[in-house]
C-alpha positions as CSV (number, residue, x, y, z in Angstrom):
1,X,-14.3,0.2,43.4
2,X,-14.3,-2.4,40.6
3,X,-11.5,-3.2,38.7
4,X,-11.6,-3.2,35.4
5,X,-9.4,-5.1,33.0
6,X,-6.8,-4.7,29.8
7,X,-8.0,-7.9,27.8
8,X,-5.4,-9.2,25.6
9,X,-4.9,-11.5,22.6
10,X,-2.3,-14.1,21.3
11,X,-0.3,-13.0,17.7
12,X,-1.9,-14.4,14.6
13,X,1.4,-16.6,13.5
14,X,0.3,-19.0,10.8
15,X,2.8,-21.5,9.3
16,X,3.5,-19.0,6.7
17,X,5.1,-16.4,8.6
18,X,7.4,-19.4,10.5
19,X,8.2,-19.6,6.9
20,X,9.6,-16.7,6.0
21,X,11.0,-16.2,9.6
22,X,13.2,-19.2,8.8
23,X,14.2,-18.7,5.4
24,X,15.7,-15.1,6.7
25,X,17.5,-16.7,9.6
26,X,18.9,-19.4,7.5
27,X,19.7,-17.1,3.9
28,X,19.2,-13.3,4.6
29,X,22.7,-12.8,6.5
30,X,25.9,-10.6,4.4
31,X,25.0,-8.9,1.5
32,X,21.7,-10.8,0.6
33,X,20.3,-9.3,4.3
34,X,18.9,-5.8,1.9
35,X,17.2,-8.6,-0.1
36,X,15.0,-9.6,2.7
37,X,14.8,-5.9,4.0
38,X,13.5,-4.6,0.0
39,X,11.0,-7.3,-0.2
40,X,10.0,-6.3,3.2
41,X,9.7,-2.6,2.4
42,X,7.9,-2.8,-0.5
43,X,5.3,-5.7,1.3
44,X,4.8,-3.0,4.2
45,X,4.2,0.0,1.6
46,X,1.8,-2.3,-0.2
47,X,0.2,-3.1,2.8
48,X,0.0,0.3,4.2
49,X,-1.2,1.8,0.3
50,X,1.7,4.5,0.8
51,X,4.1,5.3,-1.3
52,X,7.0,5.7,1.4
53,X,6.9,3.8,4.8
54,X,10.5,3.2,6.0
55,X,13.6,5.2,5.4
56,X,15.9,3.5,3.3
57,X,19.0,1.6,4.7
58,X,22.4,2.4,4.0
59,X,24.4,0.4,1.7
């Protein structure tokens, strides 16, 4: 019996995303955090073309 194999690739991480990872760490904690997760929200509906993706968080 062969075996057969799952083949696997590396995340596409460009400088970009270390960017915005590191601008939420070092500015989106307290009350600016629903900043960063509206401008997420509407980025993933965008991306998606839907008009709803996520449920809203509670303020």
């Amino acid at each position: 019996m062969e075996k057969s194999r799952i083949y696997y690739t590396k995340p596409s991480i460009t400088e970009l995303e270390v960017e915005y990872a590191t601008d939420a760490a070092r500015h989106g904690w307290g009350d600016r955090c629903y900043e960063y997760i509206s401008r997420f929200e509407e980025a993933f509906k965008a991306h998606l073309g839907v008009k709803y993706a996520i449920i809203s968080h509670i303020k």
